[in-house]
C-alpha positions in Angstrom: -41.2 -209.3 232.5 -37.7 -210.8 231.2 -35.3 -208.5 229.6 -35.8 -210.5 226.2 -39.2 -209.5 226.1 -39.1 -205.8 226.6 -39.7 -204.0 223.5 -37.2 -201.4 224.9 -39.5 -198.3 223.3 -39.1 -196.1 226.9 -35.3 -196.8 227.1 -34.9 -195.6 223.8 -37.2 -192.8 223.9 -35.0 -191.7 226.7 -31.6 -191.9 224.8 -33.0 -190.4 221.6 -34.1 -187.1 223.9 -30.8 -186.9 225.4 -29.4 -186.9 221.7 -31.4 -185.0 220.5 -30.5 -182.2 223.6 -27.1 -182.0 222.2 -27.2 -182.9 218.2 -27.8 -180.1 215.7 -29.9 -181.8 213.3 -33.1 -181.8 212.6 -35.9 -184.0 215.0 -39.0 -183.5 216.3 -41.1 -185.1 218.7 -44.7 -186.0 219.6 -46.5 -186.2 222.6 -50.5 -186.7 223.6 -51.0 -183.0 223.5 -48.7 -181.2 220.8 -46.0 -182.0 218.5 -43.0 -180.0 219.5 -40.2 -179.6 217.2 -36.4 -180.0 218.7 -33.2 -178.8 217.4 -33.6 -177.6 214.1 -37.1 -177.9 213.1 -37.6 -179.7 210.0 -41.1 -178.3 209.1 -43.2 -175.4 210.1 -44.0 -175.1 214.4 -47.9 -176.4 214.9 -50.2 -174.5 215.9 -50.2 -174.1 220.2 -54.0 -175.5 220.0 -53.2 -178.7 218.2 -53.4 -182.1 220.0 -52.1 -185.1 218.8 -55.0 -187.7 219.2 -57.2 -189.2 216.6 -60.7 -187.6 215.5 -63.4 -188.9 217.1 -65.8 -188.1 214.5 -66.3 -184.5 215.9 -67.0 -181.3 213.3 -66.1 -177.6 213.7 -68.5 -175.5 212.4 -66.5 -172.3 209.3 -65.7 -169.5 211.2 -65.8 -167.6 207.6 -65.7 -167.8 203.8 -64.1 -171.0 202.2 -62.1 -168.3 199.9 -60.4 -167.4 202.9 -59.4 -170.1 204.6 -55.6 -171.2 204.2 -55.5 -174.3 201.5 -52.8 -177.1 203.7 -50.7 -179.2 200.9 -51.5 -183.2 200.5 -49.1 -185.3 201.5 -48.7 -189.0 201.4 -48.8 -189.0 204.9 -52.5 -187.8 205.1 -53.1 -191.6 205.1 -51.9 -191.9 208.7 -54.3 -192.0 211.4 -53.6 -189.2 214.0 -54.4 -185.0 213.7 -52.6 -182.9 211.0 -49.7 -182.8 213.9 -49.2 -186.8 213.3 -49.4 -186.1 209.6 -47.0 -183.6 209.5 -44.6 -185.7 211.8 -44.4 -188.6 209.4 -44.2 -186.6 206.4 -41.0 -184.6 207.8 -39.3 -188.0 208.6 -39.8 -188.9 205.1 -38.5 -186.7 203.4 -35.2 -186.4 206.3 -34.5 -190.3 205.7 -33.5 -192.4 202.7 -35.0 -195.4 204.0 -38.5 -196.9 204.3 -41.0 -194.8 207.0 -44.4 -196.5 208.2 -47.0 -194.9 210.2 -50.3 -197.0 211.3 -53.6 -196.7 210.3 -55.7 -197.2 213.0 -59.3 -197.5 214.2 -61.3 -195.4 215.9 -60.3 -194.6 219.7 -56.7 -195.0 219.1 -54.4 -191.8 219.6 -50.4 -191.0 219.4 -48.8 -191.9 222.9 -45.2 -190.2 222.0 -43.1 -190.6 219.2 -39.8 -188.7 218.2 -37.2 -189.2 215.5 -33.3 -188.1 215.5 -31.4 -187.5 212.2 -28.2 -188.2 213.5 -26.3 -191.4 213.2 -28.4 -192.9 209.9 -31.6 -191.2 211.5 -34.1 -193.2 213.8 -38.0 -193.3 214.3 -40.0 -194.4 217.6 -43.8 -193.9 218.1 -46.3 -196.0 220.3 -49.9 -195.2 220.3 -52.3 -196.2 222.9 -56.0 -197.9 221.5 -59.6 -198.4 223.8 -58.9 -200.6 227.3 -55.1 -199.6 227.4 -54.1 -201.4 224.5 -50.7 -200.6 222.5 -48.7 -200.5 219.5 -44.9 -199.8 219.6 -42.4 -199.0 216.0 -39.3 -198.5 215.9 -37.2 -197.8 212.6 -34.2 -197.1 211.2 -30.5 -197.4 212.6 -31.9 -198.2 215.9 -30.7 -201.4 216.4 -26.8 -201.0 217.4 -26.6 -203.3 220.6 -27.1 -206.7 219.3 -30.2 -208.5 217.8 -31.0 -210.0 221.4 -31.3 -206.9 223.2 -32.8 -204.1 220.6 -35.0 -206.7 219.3 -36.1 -209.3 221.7 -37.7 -212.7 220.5 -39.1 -216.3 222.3 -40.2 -218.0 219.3 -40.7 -218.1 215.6 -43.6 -217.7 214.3 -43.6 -217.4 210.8 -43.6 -214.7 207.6 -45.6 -211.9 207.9 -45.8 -208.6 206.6 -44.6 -205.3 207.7 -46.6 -202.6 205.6 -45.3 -203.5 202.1 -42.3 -205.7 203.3 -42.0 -209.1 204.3 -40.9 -209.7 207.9 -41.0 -212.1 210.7 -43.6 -212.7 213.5 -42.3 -214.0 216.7 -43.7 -214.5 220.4 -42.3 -212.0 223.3 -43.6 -213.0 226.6 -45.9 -211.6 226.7 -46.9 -210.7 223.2 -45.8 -210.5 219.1 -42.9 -208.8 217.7 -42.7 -208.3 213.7 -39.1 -207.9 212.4 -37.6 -206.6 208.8 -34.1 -207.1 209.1 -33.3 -208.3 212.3 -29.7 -207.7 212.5 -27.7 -205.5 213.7 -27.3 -203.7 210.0 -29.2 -200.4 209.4 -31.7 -200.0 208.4 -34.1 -202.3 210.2 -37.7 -202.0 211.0 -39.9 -202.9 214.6 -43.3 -203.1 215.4 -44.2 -204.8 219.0 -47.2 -204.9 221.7 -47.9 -207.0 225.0 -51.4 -206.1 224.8 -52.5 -207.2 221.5 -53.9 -210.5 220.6 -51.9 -212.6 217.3 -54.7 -211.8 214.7 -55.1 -207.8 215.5 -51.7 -207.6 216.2 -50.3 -208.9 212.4 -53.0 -207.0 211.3 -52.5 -203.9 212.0 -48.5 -204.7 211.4 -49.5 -205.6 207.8 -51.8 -202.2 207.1 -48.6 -200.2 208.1 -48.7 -197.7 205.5 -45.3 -196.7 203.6 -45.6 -192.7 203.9 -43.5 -191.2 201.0 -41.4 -188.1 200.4 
């Protein structure tokens, strides 16, 4: 595949965990089977039983009273497909950066691939997630774009306007695959979503039902 159309998610992922292996403020990480907090944690550890994949319409029978169960605080990140792990994850990135966070809502038999975000530097989100017959869905946010608009966000072709949860951006071809941009510069803070795997109409829909989580 040519350089231009890479998304550039695992090279980035790799440079945000070596940051974040020497940076003292607050990130945290996902992965298929836990969410892991690194550095200084910004919320509460998981539990060591949760797993970061979507429900599959499965139910867990009470194991006692309501009264005694522990009530968990709404957020506005309970809109976000994913387990309370996902949830959580958004909702700490929210309230750690000043600008715009979107996580995806998503249909059934799609689950969290990895996702992490650093604080440092203007602060930075990645997460890709991982749908039914190895389909994918890539975002990247915030000050991530420091290398120039050809190689941190890769284009062939202009499509046209599109939207990127509640913002306008740009759809363009990759080869393969569709790239939505909000500010594609070089100026923080910009916004990403990309997949090779994803036809045009499923692709700028799911871009456009990107859900603005709030502090």
């Amino acid at each position: 595949m040519p350089a231009r159309a890479r998304f550039g998610l695992l090279s980035l992922l790799v440079l945000v965990a070596a940051a974040c292996s020497t940076a003292a403020s607050p990130s945290q990480s996902l992965t298929p089977a836990s969410v892991a907090p690194t550095g200084q944690p910004t919320t509460a550890s998981p539990p060591a039983s949760a797993a970061a994949t979507l429900a599959t319409g499965a139910t867990v029978a009470p194991t006692g009273p309501p009264a005694t169960a522990t009530p968990v605080a709404s957020t506005d990140a309970d809109a976000c497909s994913g387990s309370a792990d996902n949830k959580s994850f958004f909702a700490a990135a929210a309230r750690a950066f000043k600008w715009a966070v979107y996580c995806a809502i998503l249909p059934a038999g799609w689950h969290v691939d990895t996702g992490q975000f650093l604080a440092d530097s203007g602060g930075q989100l990645v997460i890709s997630y991982k749908g039914p017959s190895g389909v994918s869905l890539q975002l990247k946010e915030g000050s991530y774009c420091s290398d120039g608009d050809g190689v941190c966000q890769p284009k062939v072709q202009e499509v046209g306007a599109t939207l990127y949860g509640d913002q306008m951006g740009t759809l363009y071809t990759l080869e393969p695959g569709y790239a939505v941009y909000v500010n594609d510069g070089t100026t923080p803070p910009s916004w990403a979503a990309a997949s090779v795997t994803l036809d045009e109409t499923t692709f700028v829909k799911l871009v456009a039902g990107l859900h603005h989580v709030k502090p």
